[in-house]
Each structure stands twice: as C-alpha cells, then as structure tokens.
N, C-alpha and C positions, 0 to 999 in steps of 0.2 A: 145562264142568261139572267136569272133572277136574282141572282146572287150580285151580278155587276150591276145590275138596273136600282139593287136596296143601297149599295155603295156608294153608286153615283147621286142617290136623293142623299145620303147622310151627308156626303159632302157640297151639295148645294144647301143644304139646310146649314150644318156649319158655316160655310160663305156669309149666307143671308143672313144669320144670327149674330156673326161676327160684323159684319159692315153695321147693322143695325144698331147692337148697343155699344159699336166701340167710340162713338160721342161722347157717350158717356162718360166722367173724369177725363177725361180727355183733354191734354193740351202739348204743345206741340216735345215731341219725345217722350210723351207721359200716357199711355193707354194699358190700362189695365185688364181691362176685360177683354182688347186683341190676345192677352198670352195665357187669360183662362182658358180661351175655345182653342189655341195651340196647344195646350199640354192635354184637354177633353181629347182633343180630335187626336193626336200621337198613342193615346192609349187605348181609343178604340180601335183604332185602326191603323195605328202604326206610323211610321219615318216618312212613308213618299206620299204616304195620303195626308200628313202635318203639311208636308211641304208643300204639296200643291194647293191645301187649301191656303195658306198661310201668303204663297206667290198670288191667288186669284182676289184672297178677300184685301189685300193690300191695293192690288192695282184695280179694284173699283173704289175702294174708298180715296185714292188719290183722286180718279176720274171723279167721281160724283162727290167728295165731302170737300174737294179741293188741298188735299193733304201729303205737305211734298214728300219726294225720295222718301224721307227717314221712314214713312210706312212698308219701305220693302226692307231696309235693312235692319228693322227693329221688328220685324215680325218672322223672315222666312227661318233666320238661322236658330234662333228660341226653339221654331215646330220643328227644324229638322233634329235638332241635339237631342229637346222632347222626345220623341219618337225614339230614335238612336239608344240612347242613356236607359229609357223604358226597356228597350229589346236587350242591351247588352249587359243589364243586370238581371237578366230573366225576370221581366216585369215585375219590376217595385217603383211603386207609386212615388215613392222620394225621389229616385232618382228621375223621373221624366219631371219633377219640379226643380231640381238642379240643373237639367238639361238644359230648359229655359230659361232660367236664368244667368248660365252662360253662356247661350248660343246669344241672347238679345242683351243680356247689361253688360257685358264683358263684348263677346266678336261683333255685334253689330251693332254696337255703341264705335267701336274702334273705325267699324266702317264707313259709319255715319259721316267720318270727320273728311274724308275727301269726295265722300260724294256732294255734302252741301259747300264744300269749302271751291271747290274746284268746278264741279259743274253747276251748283246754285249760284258759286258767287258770293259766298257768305264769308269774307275773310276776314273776319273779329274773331273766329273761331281758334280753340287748341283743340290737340289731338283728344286729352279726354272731356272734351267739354260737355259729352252725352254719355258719359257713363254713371253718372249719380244719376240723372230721371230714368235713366233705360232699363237700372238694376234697379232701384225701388219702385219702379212701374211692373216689370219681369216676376219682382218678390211676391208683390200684392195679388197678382194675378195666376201665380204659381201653388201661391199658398189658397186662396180661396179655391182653387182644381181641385191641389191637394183635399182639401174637407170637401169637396164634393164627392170625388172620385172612390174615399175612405167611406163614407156614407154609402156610397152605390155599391163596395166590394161587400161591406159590411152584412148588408140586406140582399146578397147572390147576386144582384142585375147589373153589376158591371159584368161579370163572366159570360151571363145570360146577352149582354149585348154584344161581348166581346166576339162568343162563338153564333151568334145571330151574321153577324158580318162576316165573318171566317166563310159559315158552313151554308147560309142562305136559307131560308125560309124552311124548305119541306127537308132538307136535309140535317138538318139542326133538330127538327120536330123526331124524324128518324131515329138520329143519335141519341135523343132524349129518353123515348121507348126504350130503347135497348140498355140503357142502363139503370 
C-alpha cells in the first residue's frame, strides 16, 4: 500500500513539475523541459509510469496553458520509447535519451502532421514540418536529463531512488540492512 501511495505522489509531483515549468522555452512544437521530466520519470520509474505521466501532464496543459494537440504527440511517445529504450538496454542512461528523442522528434513529430493538419485545420502544413523543433526540443531536453540523471547515478541516489520505488519505504530500509 505504501509502496503504490509513494508512486502515486512521484507521479503527481512529475505531472505538476512538468505542466509547471514546461512554459518555459516554450513555443509551439518547442518544450524542452516536457522531455526532461520524460526521460527523469522513464528512469525512475519506468515505460508506463513515462506514459502516463507524459498522457496526464500534456492534457492539462492543453486544458489549462491552452496548448493544442501537438502536447500529446510530442510528449507521450518520447516517455514511452524513454522508458522502453532504458529497460531494453538493461538501464543505460544514453539510451532512455535516445528513446526520447525518437519517440518525440522522429514518431510524434510524423504524428503531429495529421493531427493539426486534418483535425486542427492547419493545411499550410508538410509532412515533416515538426520534425526540426520536435528533435532539437527532444535533444535539449534529453541531454540536460542526461547530466542530471549521470550526476544522480554518480553520487548512488538515482539507485537509491530507483529501488525506493521498486521496494517502498520499509522494504527498501530492510533490504538495505541486510546488505
């Protein structure tokens, strides 16, 4: 129980950090800091906890920043590849930053082009017309994770956060004793 109760605040903390400073540089196809807190959140915690923060922090910032479609297609598939790429390289930090930046400047840059085109309405549009800001939005924001996430393996407390979320508070403290 406590285990899914610390889960569930890291992921509303991610959400609210996310919605919070992705103003920031920000413009439209260009958010850098949405695909820092995707490749944080994939590596703390993995592919479906990227994705759903990645689906929840997009569709309040469309709601409340006013910020169309392109926040769900240039955010979810970055967290989910993140995640993904992290796990299927036996967690290496590089590759949950290449994740992202294929999942978002590459597949949901491509996406982008008939969701605004067709259901926006936006037909001045080509097919890669959002792949140049999506991949040096994705880069920017891949690469600053990256030096964060190397800084936190560096000094143990990414591990330390990693199996905090795994194993849960008193269980984690147990496993610790014991070794």
């Amino acid at each position: 129980m406590k285990q899914s109760l610390i889960k569930l605040t890291m992921i509303a903390m991610f959400i609210a950090i996310g919605v919070v400073i992705s103003p920031i540089l920000r413009f439209e196809g260009f958010a850098p800091t949405a695909h820092l807190v995707n490749v944080v959140v994939a590596v703390f915690m993995g592919p479906w906890a990227a994705l759903i923060n990645g689906i929840l922090t997009a569709v309040i910032r469309m709601a409340v920043l006013g910020i169309p479609p392109l926040a769900i297609t240039g955010q979810v598939f970055g967290a989910l590849f993140a995640g993904l790429f992290y796990k299927i390289s036996r967690e290496k930090l590089i590759f949950a930053s290449i994740g992202e930046i294929i999942g978002t400047g590459i597949i949901g840059s491509l996406l982008s082009y008939p969701v605004m085109r067709f259901i926006m309405g936006r037909g001045d549009l080509w097919l890669f017309f959002y792949t140049p800001s999506f991949t040096i939005a994705s880069t920017i924001g891949a690469i600053a994770a990256y030096l964060l996430l190397k800084v936190l393996a560096k000094s143990g407390m990414l591990k330390r956060i990693q199996n905090q979320l795994k194993y849960g508070g008193n269980k984690y403290e147990e496993l610790q004793r014991k070794s």
